[in-house]
C-alpha positions as CSV (number, residue, x, y, z in Angstrom):
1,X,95.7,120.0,93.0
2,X,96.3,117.2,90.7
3,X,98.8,114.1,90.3
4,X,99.9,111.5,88.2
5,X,100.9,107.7,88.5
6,X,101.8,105.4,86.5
7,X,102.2,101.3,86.5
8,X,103.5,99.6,83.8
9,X,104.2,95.8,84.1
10,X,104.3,95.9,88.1
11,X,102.0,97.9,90.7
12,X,101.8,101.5,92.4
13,X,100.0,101.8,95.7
14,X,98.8,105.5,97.3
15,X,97.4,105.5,100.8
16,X,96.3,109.0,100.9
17,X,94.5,108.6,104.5
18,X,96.9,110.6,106.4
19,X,97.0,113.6,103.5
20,X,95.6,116.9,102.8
21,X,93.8,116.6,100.1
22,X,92.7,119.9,98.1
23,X,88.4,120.1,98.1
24,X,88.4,119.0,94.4
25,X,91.6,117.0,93.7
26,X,93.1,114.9,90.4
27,X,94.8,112.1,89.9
28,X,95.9,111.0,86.5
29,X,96.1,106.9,86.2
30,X,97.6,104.9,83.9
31,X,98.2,100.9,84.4
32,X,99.6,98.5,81.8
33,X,99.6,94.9,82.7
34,X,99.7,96.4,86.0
35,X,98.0,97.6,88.7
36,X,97.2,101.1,90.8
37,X,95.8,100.8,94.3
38,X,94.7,103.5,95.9
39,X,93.3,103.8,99.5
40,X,91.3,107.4,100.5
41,X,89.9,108.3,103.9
42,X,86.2,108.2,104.1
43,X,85.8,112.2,104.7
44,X,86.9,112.0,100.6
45,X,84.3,111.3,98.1
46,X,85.9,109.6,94.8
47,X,84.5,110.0,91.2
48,X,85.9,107.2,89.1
49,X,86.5,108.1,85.3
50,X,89.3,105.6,84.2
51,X,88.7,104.2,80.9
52,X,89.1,100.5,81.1
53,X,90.7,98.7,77.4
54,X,91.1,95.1,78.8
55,X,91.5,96.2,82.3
56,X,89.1,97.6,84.8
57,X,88.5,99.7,87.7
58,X,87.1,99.2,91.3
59,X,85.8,101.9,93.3
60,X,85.0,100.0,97.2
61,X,84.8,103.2,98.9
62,X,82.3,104.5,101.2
63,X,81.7,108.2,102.1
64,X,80.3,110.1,104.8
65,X,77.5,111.4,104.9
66,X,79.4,115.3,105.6
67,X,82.4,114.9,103.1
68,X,83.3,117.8,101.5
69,X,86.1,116.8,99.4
70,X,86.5,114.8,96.1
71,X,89.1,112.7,94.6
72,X,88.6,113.1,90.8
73,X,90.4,109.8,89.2
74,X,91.1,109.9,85.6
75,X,92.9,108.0,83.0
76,X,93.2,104.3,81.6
77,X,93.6,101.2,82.6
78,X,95.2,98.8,79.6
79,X,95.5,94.8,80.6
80,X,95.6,96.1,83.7
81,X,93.7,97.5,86.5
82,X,92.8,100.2,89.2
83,X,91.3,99.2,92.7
84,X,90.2,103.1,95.1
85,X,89.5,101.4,99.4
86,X,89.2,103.1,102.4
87,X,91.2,100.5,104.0
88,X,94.5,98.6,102.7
């Protein structure tokens, strides 16, 4: 499955702890002079590839040991930034 979001001069936040998530999903991120937070459950393992251009990205999750599906997060992040947590 795959998604989109988008921030532009203000903030998003996804709290996908209570979803289904496909095994190998995708989310498509985009922040300008904004930010994207997104929060995962720890059964979800994330793979960060955001391209930071005066922004950045943070990846605080931790994973168990027995997860067995992934959160594939792509995109940019311009002047701005995304932040992936287990917790809010």
């Amino acid at each position: 499955s795959k998604g989109d979001a988008s921030a532009w001069f203000g903030g998003v936040k996804l709290d996908f702890r209570d979803a289904q998530l496909q095994p190998n999903a995708t989310l498509n991120v985009f922040a300008a002079f904004g930010g994207i937070d997104i929060v995962v459950p720890r059964s979800v393992r994330v793979v960060a590839r955001v391209t930071p251009l005066f922004g950045g990205t943070e990846d605080k999750t931790q994973t168990d040991s027995n997860s067995s599906h992934t959160l594939v997060v792509t995109g940019t992040a311009m002047f701005g930034g995304v932040g992936i947590k287990n917790e809010s």
